[in-house]
DRENFIMAR-668706 format. One record per atom (N, C-alpha, C): atom name; residue number from 0; y, z, x; residue in three letters. Coordinates in Angstrom, 3 decimals, padded with zeros to 6 digits, always signed. Example, Ala and Ser with C-alpha at 12.3 -4.5 7.8 and 13.67 -1.06 7.14 Angstrom:
REC   zaba   kollum         yy         zz         xx   sevo
REC      N        0   -005.690   +007.800   +013.190    ala
REC     CA        0   -004.500   +007.800   +012.300    ala
REC      C        0   -003.300   +007.800   +013.200    ala
REC      N        1   -002.250   +007.080   +012.850    ser
REC     CA        1   -001.060   +007.140   +013.670    ser
REC      C        1   +000.030   +007.870   +012.900    ser
This chain:
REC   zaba   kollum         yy         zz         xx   sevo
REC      N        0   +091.607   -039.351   -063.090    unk
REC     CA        0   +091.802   -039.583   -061.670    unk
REC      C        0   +090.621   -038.962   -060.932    unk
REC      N        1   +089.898   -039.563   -059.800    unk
REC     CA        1   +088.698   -039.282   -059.262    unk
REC      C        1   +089.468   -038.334   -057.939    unk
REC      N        2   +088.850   -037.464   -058.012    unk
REC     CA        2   +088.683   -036.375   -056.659    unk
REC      C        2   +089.285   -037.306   -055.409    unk
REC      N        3   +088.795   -038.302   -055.114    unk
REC     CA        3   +088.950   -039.276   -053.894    unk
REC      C        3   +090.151   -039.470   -053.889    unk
REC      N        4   +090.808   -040.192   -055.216    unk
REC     CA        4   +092.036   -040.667   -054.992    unk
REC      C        4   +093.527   -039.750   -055.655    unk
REC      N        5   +092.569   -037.997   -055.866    unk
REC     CA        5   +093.862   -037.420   -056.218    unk
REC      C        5   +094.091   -036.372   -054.541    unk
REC      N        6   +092.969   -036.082   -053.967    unk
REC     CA        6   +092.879   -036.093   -052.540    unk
REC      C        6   +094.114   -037.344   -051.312    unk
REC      N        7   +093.721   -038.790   -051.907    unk
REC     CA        7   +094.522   -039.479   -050.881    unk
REC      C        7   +095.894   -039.416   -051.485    unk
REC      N        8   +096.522   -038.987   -052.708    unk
REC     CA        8   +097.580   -039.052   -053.251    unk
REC      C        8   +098.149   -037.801   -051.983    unk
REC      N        9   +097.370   -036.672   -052.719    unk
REC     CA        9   +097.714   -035.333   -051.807    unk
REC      C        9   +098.334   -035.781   -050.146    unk
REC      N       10   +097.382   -036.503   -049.742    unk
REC     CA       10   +097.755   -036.952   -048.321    unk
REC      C       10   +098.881   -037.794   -048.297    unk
REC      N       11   +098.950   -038.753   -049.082    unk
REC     CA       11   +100.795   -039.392   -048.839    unk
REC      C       11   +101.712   -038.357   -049.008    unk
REC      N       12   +101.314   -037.515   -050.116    unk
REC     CA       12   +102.879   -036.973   -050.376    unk
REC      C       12   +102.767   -035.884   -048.764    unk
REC      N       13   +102.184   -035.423   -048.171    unk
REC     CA       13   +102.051   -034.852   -047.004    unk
REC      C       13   +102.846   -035.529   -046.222    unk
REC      N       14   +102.262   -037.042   -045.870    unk
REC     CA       14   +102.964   -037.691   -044.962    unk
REC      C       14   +104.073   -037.817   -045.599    unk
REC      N       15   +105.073   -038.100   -046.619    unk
REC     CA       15   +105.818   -038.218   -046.753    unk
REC      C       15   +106.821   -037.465   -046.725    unk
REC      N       16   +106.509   -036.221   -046.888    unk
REC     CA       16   +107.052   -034.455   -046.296    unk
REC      C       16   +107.066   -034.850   -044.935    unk
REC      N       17   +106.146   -034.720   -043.954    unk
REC     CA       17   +106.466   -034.743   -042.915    unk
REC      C       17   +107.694   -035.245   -042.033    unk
REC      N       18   +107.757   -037.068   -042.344    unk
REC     CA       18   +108.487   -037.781   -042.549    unk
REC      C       18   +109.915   -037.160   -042.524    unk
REC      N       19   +110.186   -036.638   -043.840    unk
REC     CA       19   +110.928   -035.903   -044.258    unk
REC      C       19   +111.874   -034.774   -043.506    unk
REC      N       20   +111.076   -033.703   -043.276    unk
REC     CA       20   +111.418   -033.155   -042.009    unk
REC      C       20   +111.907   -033.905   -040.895    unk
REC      N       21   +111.329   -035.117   -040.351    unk
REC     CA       21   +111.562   -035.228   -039.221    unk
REC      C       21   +113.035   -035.940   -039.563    unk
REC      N       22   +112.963   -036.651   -039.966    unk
REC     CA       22   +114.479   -037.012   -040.313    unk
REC      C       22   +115.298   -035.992   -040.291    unk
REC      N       23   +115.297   -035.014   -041.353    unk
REC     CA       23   +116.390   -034.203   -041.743    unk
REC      C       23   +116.772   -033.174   -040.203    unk
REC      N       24   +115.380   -032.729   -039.512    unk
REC     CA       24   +115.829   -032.041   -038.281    unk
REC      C       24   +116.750   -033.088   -037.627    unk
REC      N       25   +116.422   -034.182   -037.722    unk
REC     CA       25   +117.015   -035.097   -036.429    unk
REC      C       25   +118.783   -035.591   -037.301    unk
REC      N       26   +118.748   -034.839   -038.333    unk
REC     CA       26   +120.409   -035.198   -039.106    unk
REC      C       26   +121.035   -034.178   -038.740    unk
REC      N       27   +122.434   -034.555   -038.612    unk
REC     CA       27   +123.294   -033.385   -037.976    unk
REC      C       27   +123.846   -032.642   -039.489    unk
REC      N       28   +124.169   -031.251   -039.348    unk
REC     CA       28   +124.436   -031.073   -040.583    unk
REC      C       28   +123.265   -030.652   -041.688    unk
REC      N       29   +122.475   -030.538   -041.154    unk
REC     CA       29   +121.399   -030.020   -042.165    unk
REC      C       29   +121.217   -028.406   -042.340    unk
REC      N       30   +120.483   -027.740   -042.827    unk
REC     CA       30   +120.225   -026.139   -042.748    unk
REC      C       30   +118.943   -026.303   -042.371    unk
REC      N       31   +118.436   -024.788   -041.983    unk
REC     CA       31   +117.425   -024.430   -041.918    unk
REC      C       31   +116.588   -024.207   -042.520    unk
REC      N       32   +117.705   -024.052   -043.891    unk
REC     CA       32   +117.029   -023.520   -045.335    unk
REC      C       32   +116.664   -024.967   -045.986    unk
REC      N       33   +116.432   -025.835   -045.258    unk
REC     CA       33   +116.495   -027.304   -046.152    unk
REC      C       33   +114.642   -027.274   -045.567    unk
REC      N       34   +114.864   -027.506   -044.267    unk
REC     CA       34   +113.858   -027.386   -042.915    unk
REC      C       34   +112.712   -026.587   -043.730    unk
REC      N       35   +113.018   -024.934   -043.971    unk
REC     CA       35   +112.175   -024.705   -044.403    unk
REC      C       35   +111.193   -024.548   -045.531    unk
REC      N       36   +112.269   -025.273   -046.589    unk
REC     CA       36   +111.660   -025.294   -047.774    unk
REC      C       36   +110.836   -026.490   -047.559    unk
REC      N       37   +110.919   -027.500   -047.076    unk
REC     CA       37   +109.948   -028.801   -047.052    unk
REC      C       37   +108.563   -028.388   -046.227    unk
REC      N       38   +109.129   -027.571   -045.406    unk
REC     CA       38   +107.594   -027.244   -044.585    unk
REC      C       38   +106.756   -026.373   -045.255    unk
REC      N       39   +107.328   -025.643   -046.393    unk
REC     CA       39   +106.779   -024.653   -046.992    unk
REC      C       39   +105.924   -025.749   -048.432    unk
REC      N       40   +106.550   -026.491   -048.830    unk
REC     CA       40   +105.714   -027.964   -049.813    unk
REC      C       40   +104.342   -028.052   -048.652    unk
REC      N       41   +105.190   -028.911   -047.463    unk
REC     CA       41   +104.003   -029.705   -046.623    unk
REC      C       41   +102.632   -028.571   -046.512    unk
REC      N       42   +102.950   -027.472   -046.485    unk
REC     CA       42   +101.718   -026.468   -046.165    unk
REC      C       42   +101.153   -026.079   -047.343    unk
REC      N       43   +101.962   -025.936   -048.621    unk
REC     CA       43   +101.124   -026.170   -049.736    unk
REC      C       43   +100.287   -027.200   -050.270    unk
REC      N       44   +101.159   -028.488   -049.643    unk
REC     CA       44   +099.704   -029.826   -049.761    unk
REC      C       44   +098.819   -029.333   -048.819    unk
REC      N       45   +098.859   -029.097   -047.904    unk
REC     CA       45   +097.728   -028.996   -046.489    unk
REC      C       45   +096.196   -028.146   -047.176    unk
REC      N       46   +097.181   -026.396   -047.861    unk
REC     CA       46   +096.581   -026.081   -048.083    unk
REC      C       46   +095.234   -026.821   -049.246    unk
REC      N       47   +096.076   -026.977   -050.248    unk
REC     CA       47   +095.460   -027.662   -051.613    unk
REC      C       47   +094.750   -028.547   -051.056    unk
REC      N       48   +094.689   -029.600   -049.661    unk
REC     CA       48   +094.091   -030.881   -049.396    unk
REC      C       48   +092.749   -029.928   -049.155    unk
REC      N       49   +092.795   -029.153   -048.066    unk
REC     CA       49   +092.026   -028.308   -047.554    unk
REC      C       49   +091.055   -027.909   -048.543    unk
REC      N       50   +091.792   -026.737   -049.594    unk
REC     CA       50   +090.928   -026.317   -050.436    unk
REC      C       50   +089.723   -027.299   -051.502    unk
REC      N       51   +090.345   -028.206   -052.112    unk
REC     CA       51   +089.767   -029.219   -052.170    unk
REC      C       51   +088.348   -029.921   -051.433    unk
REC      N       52   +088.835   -030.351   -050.416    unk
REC     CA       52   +087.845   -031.217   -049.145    unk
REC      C       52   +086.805   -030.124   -049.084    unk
REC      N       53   +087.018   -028.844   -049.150    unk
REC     CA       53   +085.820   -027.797   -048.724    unk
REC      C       53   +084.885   -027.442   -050.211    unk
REC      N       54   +085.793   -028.358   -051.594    unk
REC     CA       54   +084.734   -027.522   -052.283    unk
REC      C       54   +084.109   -028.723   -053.004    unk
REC      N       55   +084.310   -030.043   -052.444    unk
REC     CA       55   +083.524   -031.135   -052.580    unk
REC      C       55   +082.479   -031.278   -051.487    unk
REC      N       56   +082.580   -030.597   -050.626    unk
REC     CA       56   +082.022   -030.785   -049.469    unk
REC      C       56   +080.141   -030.241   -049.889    unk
């Protein structure tokens, strides 16, 4: 898998976290503890996208 397209993978599953969240805040009945475990993924892709992009750069 080339840098490029394990980078744009990284970025769907991001958007798809995001996504994610937004739904589940907007479901009644959810926890916080749901909330924050997905945001805690989404910021580990962010990070990893990040780290990445800066050392191809």
């Amino acid at each position: 898998m080339s840098m490029s397209s394990h980078l744009e993978e990284l970025r769907r599953k991001h958007e798809v976290l995001s996504e994610k969240v937004e739904e589940i805040q907007r479901a009644p009945g959810s926890t916080d503890a749901e909330i924050t475990e997905l945001k805690k993924q989404k910021l580990q892709l962010k990070e990893e996208i990040e780290r990445l992009t800066t050392a191809t750069a």
